[in-house]
NUDOKOL-456500 format. One line per field, with one value per residue (C-alpha): residue in one letter; z, y, x. Coordinates in steps of 0.2 Angstrom, whole numbers, plus 5000, padded with zeros to 4 digits. Example, Ala and Ser with C-alpha at 12.3 -4.5 7.8 and 13.67 -1.06 7.14 Angstrom:
# residues 2
res <- (A; S) .
w <- (5039; 5036) .
v <- (4978; 4995) .
u <- (5062; 5068) .
# end
This chain:
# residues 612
res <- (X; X; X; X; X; X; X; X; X; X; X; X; X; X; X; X; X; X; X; X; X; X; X; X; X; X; X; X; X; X; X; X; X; X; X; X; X; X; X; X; X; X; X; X; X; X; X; X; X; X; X; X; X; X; X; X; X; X; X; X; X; X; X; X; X; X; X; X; X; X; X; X; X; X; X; X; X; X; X; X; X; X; X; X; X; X; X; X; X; X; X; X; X; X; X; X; X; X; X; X; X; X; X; X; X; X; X; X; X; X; X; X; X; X; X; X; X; X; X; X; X; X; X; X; X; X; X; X; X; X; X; X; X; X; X; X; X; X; X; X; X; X; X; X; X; X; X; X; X; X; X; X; X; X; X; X; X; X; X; X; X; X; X; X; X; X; X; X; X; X; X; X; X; X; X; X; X; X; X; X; X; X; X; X; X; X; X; X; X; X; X; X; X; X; X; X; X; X; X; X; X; X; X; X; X; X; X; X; X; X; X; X; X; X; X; X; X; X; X; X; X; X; X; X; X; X; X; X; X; X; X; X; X; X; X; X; X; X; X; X; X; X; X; X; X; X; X; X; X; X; X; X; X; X; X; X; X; X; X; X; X; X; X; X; X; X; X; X; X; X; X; X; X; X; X; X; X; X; X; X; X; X; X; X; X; X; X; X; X; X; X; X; X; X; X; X; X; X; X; X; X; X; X; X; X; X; X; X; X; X; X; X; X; X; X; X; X; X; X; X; X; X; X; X; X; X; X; X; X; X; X; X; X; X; X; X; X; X; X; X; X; X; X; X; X; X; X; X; X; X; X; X; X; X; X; X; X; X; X; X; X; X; X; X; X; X; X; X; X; X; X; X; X; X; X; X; X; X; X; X; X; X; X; X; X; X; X; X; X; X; X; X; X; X; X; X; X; X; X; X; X; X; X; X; X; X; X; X; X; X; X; X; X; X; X; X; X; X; X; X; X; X; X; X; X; X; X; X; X; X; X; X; X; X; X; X; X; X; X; X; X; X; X; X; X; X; X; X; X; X; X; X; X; X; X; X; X; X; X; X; X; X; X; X; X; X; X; X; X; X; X; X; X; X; X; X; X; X; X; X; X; X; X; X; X; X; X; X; X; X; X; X; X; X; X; X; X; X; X; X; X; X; X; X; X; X; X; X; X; X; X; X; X; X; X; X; X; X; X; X; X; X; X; X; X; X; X; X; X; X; X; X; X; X; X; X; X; X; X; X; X; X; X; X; X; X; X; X; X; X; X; X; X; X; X; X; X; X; X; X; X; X; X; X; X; X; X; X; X; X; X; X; X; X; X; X; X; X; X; X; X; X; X; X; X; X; X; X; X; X; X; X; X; X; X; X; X; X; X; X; X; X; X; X; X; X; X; X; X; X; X; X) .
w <- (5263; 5273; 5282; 5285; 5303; 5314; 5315; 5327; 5344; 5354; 5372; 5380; 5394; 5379; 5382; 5370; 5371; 5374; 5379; 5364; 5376; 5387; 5393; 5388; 5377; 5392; 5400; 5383; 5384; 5403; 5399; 5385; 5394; 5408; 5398; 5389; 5404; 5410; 5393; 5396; 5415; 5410; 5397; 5410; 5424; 5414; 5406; 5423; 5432; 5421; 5407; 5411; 5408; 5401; 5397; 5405; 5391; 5379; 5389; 5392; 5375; 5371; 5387; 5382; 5365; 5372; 5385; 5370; 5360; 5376; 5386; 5373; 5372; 5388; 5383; 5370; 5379; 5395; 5382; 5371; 5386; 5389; 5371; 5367; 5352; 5351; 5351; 5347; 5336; 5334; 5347; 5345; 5349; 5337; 5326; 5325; 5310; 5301; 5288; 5278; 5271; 5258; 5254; 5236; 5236; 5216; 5216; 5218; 5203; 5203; 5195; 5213; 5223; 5212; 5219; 5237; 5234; 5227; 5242; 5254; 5246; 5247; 5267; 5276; 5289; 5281; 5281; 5268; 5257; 5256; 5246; 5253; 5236; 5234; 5217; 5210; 5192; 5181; 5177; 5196; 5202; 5185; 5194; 5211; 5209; 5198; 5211; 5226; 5233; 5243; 5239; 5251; 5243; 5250; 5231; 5232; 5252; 5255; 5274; 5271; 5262; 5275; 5278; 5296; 5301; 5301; 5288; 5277; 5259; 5247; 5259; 5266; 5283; 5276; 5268; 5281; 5293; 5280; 5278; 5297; 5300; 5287; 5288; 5300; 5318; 5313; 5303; 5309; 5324; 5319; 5304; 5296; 5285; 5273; 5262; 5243; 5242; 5256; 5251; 5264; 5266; 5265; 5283; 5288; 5293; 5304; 5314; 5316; 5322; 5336; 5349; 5350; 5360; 5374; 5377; 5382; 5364; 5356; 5341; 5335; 5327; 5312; 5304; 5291; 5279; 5264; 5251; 5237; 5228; 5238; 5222; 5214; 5228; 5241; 5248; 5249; 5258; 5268; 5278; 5276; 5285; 5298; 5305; 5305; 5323; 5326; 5317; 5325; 5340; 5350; 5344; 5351; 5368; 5370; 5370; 5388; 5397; 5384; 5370; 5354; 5340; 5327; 5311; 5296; 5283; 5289; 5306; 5315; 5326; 5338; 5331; 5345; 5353; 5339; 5341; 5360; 5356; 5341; 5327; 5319; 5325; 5322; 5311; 5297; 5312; 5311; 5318; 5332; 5338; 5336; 5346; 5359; 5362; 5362; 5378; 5386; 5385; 5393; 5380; 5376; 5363; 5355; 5342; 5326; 5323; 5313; 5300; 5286; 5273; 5259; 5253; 5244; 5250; 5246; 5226; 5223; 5239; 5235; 5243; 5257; 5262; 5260; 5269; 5284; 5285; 5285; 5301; 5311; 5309; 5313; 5328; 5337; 5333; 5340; 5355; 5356; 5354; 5358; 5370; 5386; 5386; 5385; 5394; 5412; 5409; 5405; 5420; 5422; 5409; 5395; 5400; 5397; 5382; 5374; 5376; 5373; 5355; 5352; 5357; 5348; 5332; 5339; 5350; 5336; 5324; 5337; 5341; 5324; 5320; 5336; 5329; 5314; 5322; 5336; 5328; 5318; 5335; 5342; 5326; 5328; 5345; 5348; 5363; 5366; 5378; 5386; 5385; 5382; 5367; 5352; 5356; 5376; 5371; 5357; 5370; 5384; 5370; 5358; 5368; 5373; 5355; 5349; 5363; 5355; 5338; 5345; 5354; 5338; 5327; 5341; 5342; 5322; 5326; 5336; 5319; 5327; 5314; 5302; 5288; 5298; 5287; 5292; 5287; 5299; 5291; 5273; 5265; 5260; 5281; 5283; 5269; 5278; 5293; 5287; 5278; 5289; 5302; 5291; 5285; 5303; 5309; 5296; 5301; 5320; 5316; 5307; 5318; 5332; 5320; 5317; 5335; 5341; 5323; 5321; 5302; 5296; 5281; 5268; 5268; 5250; 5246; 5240; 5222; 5220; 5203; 5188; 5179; 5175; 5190; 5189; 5192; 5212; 5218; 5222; 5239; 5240; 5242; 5248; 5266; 5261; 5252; 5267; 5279; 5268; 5266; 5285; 5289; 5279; 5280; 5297; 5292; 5277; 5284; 5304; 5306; 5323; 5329; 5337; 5350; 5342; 5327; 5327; 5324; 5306; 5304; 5310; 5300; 5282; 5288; 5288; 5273; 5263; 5270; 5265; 5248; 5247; 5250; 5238; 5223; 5228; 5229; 5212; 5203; 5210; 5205; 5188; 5188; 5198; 5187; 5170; 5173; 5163; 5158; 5160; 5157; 5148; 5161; 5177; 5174; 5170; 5184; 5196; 5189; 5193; 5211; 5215; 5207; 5217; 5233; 5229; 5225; 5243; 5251; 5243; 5244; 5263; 5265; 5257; 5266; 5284; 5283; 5290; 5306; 5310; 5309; 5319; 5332; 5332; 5333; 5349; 5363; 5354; 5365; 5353; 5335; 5326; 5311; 5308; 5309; 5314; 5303; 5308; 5299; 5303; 5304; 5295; 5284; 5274; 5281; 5294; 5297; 5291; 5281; 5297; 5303; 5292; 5297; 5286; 5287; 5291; 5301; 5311; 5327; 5339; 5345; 5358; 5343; 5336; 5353; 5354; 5336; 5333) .
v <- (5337; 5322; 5326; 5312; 5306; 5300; 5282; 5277; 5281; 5271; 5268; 5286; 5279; 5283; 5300; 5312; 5323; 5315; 5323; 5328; 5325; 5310; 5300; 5303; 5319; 5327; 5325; 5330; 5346; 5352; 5349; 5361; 5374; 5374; 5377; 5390; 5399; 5398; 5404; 5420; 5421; 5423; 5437; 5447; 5445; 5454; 5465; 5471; 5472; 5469; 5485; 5504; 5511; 5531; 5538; 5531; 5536; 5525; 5511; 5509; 5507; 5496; 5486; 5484; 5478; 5465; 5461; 5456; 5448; 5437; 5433; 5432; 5413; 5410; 5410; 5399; 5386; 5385; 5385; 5371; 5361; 5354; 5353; 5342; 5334; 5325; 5306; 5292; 5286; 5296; 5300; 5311; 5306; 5296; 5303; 5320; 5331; 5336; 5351; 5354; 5376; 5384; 5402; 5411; 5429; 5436; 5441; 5421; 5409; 5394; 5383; 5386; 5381; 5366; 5358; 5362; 5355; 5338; 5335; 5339; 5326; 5314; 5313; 5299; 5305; 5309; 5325; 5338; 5348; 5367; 5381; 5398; 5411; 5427; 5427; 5408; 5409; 5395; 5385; 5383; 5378; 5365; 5359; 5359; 5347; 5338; 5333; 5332; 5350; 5363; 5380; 5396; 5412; 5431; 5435; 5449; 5450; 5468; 5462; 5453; 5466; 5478; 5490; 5482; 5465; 5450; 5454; 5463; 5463; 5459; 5444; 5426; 5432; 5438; 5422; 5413; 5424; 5419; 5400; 5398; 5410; 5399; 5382; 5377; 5381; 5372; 5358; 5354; 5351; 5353; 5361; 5364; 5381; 5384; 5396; 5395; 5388; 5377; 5358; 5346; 5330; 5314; 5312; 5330; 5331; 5314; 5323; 5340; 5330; 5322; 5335; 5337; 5322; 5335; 5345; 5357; 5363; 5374; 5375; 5368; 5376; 5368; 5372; 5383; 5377; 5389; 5381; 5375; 5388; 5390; 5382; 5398; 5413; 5418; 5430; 5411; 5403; 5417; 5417; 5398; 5395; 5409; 5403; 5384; 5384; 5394; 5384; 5368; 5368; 5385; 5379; 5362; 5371; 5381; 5363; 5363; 5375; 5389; 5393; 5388; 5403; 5399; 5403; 5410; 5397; 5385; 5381; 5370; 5376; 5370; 5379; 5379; 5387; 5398; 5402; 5406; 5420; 5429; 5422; 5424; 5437; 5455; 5461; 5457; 5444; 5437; 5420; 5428; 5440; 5420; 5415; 5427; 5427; 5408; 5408; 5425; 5414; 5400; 5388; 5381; 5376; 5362; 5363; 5349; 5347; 5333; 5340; 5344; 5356; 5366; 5383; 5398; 5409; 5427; 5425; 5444; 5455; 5466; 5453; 5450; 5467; 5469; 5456; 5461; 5475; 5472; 5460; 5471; 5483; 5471; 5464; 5478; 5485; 5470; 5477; 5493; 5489; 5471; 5468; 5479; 5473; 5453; 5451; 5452; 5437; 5426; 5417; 5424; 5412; 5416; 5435; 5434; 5424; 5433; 5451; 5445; 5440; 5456; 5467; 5456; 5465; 5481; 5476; 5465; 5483; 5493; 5484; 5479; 5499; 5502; 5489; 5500; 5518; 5513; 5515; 5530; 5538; 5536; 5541; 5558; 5560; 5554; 5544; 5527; 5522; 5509; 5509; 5489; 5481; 5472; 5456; 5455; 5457; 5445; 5432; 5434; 5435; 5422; 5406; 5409; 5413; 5396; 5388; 5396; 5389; 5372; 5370; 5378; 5361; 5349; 5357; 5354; 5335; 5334; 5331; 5346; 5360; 5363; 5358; 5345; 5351; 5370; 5377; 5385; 5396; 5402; 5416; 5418; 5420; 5433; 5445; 5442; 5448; 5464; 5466; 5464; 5478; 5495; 5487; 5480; 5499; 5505; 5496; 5498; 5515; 5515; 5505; 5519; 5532; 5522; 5521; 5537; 5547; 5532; 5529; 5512; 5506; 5495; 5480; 5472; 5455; 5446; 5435; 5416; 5407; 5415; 5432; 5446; 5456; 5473; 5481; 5484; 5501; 5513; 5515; 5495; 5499; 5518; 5510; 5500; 5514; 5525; 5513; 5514; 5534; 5535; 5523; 5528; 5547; 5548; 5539; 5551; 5564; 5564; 5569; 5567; 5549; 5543; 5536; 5531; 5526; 5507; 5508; 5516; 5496; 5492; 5507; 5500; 5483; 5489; 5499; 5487; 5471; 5483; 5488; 5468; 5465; 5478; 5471; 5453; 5461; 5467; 5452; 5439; 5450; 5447; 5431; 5426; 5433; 5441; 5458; 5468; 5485; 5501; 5515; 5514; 5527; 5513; 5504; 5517; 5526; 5513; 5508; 5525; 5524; 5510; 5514; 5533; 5521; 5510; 5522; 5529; 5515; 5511; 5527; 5527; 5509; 5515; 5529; 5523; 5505; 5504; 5514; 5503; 5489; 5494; 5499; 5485; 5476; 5483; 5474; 5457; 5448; 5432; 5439; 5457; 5463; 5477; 5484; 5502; 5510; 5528; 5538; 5557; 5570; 5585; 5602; 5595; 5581; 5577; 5571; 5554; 5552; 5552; 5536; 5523; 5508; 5489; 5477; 5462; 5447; 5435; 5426; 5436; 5429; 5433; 5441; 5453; 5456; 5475; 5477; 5485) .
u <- (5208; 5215; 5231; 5244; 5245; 5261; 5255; 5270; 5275; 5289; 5296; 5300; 5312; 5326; 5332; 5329; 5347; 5363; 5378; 5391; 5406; 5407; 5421; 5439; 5432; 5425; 5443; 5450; 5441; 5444; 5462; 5460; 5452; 5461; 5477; 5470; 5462; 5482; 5489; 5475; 5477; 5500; 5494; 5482; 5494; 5510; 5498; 5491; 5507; 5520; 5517; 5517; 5502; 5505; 5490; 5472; 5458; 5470; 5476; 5457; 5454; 5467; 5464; 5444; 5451; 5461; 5447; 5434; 5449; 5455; 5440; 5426; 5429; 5425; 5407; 5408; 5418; 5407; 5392; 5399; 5405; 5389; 5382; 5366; 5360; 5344; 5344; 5335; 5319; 5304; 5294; 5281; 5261; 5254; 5241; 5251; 5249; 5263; 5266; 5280; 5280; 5292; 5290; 5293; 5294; 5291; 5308; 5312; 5311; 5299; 5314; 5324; 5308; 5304; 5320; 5316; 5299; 5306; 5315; 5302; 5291; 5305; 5302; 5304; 5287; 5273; 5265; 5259; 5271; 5262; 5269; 5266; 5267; 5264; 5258; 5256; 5256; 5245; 5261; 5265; 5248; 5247; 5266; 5257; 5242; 5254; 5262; 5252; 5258; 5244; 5246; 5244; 5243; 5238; 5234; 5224; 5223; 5225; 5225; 5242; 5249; 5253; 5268; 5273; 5275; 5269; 5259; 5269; 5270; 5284; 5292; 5291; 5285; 5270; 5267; 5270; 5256; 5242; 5247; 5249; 5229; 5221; 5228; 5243; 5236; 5221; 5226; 5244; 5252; 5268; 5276; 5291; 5297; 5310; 5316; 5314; 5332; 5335; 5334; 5332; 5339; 5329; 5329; 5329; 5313; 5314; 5326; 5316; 5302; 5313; 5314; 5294; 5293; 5296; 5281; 5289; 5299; 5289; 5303; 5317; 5329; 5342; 5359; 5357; 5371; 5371; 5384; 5375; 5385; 5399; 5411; 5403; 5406; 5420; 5404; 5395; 5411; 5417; 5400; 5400; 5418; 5415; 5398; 5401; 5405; 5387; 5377; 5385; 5393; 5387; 5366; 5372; 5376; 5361; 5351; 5358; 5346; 5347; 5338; 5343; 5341; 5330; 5340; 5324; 5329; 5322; 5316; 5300; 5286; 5273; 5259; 5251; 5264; 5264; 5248; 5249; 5264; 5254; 5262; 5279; 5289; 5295; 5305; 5315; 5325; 5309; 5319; 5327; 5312; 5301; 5316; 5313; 5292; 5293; 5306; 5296; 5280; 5290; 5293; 5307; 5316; 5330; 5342; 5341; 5361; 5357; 5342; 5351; 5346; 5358; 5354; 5360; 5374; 5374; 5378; 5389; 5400; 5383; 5371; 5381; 5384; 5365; 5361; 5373; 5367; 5350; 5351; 5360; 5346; 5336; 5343; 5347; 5330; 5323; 5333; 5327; 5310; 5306; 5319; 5314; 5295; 5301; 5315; 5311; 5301; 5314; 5329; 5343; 5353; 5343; 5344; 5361; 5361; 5348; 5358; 5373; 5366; 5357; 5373; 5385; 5381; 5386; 5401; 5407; 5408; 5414; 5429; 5433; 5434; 5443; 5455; 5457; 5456; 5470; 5486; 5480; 5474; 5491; 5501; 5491; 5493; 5510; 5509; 5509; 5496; 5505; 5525; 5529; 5541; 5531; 5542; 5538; 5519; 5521; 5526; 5513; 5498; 5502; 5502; 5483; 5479; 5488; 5477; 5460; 5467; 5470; 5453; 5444; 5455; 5447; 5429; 5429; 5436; 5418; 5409; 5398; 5403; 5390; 5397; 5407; 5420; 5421; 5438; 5445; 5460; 5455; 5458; 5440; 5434; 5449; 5443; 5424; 5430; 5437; 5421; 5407; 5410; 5407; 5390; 5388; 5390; 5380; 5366; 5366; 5368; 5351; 5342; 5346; 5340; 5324; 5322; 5323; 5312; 5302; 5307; 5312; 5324; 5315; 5320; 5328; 5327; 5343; 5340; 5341; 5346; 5357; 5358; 5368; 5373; 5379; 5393; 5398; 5394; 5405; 5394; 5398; 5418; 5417; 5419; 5436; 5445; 5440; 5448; 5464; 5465; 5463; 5478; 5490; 5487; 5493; 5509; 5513; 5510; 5516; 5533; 5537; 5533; 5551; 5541; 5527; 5534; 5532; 5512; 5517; 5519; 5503; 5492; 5502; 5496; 5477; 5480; 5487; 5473; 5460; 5468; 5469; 5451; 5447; 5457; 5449; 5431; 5433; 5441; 5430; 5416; 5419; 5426; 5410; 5398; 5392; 5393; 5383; 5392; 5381; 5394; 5412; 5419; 5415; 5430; 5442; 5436; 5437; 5454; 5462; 5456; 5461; 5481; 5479; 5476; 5491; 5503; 5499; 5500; 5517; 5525; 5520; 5528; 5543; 5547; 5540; 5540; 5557; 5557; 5540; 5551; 5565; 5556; 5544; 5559; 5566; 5567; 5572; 5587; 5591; 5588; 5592; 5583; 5595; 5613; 5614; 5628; 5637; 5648; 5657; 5648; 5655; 5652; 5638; 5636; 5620; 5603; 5600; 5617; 5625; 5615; 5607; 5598; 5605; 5592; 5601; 5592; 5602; 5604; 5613; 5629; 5643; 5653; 5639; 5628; 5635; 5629; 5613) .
# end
């Protein structure tokens, strides 16, 4: 077999990163952050001296809350501050051998891999296309020599069919082991993976090739773009709007002394490097556990922010949740396990960076269910933690949240979102967030009970291309209707909340986003896709649960809705929400016919300023 050969190099003086800001851009940005940093540093300053703290195990809580919500930006904005992107022609020794990989898993159809393999041979470098399969059937080797693609297979390898990783059975890292073992560390230098449905552009891998010129980058990571079907799946969007900034800006910061994350569709490896760290990595994170070995072995690596490949977003709500759960599992097992042994070898930068990745999994579901538990924790104990009015708090916090949403709109004008055009309000990356966390818990949950009996969850991999789906599980929206029962509950049920009364406001608001997401899950799911109907009782059943949930929900509003108001709305100096009306008491005559409560917004003026 002859393997094509870089026949170029050029002039190295070039650098191989640039800066992302420079100039007036750098300026912009300072000025941007020092007024947010100002907008935070007015909130923290009235929230340390200016509000009375009641109780202490709950102003702790409410205080951690809005510690992660207030000052997690500050890593992303000393992080993107000196983003990187790779720069100039290609580089690389001449003479280097180059290898393109896709995997197929059986559970992915040749048709979607055909596509991918198209564009691959489309590249402007030359190299050799390779398909990794588990199982090639005739058809798919006849397409292969056809057009010029090698094939790797662990058909019948009882070696690469093992339980644990790499070489385990039934997915692409196992593939990938046997590909690399019998032909990329000898025959290639560099190589190139992707998933079955991640198409690269033309000159994608021109611009994973760049980086390499360094020989000190034993990878280079890409934006994993996943909207092929976007048009098709608010699952597809949601993860598409919410992780455009990661996949762009944050990847583009790490390129300044931190190690950009290898994201598993699709990434590039020095395989000698590969070699030297034992092969792909751990654990269904394969890419982030990769990530890890390469940097503890001392290599570093760079981030592609311009090698463009489109894949599959999750295609039903059932895939995404799978596939949230599934890396959180595998993250924070990667903590547990891998973490302790490789993280002494690395400085103190990518210590940081590399915890702070593995623990956002579980900070980002803990704080996200305390977001949900608070106001049924103070309904039920009847204390307010910390005694200040809605409107003063709504002053000090909004002007920093304005500020994060104002840098967020002039990151996106960068051109470093990936997609460039990112969204960043959308109802589709609302209803995400609400989603994640449960299946976010549920898998760092599992990944501490693996840890501690030494089980593991098997792994499920999520389907490419078109068929009927079936219905959602009732396990897949158990979590929701949960968080519904256990917000309102507190607000039927709780009689004596005078002083607690306006977080009734609060727990109707989580109830009725979480009713929300469940009506949206379930009528997207069947305008999405062709459900196929096991059992006449699913919908009737599912129907009168989700009414049982409404009627709760509304009843509650009804009857509580506006004494959360009212006392939300104390406090307020230029604008009233309500006129209090009185009349006699008398035989017969008490309790709340005596006062009633007019909702009537308005201005206040001198005239009515004694009104309430």
């Amino acid at each position: 077999m002859s393997t094509p050969r870089i026949a170029l190099s050029v002039d190295r003086e070039e650098p191989l990163m640039v800066p992302v800001f420079t100039g007036r851009k750098r300026v912009e940005y300072i000025v941007g952050a020092v007024l947010w940093a100002m907008a935070v540093a007015f909130f923290w300053q009235w929230w340390v001296f200016g509000a009375t703290h009641t109780n202490m195990v709950g102003s702790i809580l409410v205080t951690a809350l809005l510690a992660w919500v207030t000052l997690l930006p500050v890593y992303f904005i000393t992080i993107f501050f000196n983003a990187r992107r790779p720069h100039g022609r290609l580089r690389i020794s001449a003479g280097s051998r180059v290898a393109m990989v896709v995997t197929k898993a059986p559970s992915e159809p040749f048709e979607v891999v055909a596509e991918t393999l198209r564009a691959m041979l489309a590249q402007n470098v030359p190299h050799d296309t390779w398909l990794a399969d588990e199982d090639p059937s005739p058809a798919t080797l006849a397409w292969c020599r056809e057009h010029g693609v090698f094939v790797s297979t662990r058909k019948n390898r009882a070696d690469y069919h093992r339980q644990s990783w790499p070489r385990r059975t039934r997915c692409k890292e196992g593939n990938l082991a046997f590909f690399y073992d019998h032909y990329g560390y000898d025959q290639y230098d560099f190589v190139s993976q992707l998933d079955a449905d991640h198409v690269p552009e033309p000159d994608y891998l021109y611009n994973m090739l760049r980086p390499f010129a360094d020989p000190t980058i034993g990878y280079v990571s890409a934006p994993s773009i996943c909207d092929r079907n976007a048009h098709e799946s608010w699952s597809a969007r949601g993860r598409l709007y919410i992780e455009a900034s990661m996949h762009g800006s944050l990847q583009a910061g790490y390129n300044n002394g931190f190690a950009p994350v290898c994201i598993g569709s699709h990434y590039a490896v020095r395989t000698a490097a590969l070699k030297e760290i034992g092969g792909l990595g751990p654990e269904l994170a394969e890419d982030h556990s990769t990530t890890l070995f390469m940097n503890a072995y001392g290599w570093r690596g760079a981030h592609a922010l311009d090698a463009i490949a489109h894949g599959d977003g999750p295609r039903t709500f059932a895939d995404l949740v799978t596939q949230e759960f599934q890396w959180s599992r595998s993250l924070v097992t990667i903590l547990l396990q891998y973490s302790p042994k490789l993280i002494g070898h690395l400085p103190l930068r990518l210590k940081v960076q590399f915890l702070f990745s593995q623990f956002w999994y579980p900070l980002y579901a803990f704080f996200l269910a305390l977001t949900f538990l608070l106001p049924v924790i103070v309904l039920v104990k009847g204390d307010n933690f910390v005694n200040v009015t809605y409107p003063e708090f709504l002053l000090h916090f909004m002007p920093q949240s304005l500020m994060i949403l104002l840098l967020a709109f002039w990151w996106r004008s960068s051109r470093t979102f990936r997609p460039i055009d990112g969204k960043i309000f959308s109802w589709e990356a609302m209803l995400f967030l609400l989603a994640r966390w449960p299946w976010v818990l549920a898998g760092t949950f599992a990944a501490f009970r693996d840890w501690m009996t030494g089980s593991f969850v098997d792994f499920r991999v999520t389907p490419k291309g078109t068929s009927e789906v079936d219905p959602l599980p009732f396990r897949v929206l158990a979590p929701y209707a949960f968080v519904v029962l256990i917000s309102i509950l507190p607000v039927v049920f709780v009689q004596d909340a005078y002083q607690t009364r306006g977080f009734f406001v609060f727990a109707i608001i989580n109830a009725c986003f979480y009713l929300l997401l469940i009506f949206i899950i379930l009528l997207q799911h069947g305008r999405e896709n062709n459900v196929r109907m096991k059992s006449r009782a699913y919908r009737p059943a599912l129907a009168s649960s989700f009414m049982a949930l409404f009627m709760v929900t509304s009843f509650a509003t009804v009857e509580r809705g506006r004494d959360g108001i009212e006392a939300l709305a104390w406090g307020t100096k230029s604008f009233s929400l309500f006129d209090d009306r009185f009349s006699i008491a008398g035989a017969g005559v008490g309790g709340r016919a005596v006062h009633k409560t007019i909702f009537n917004p308005r201005w206040r003026t001198p005239s009515n300023s004694n009104q309430r």
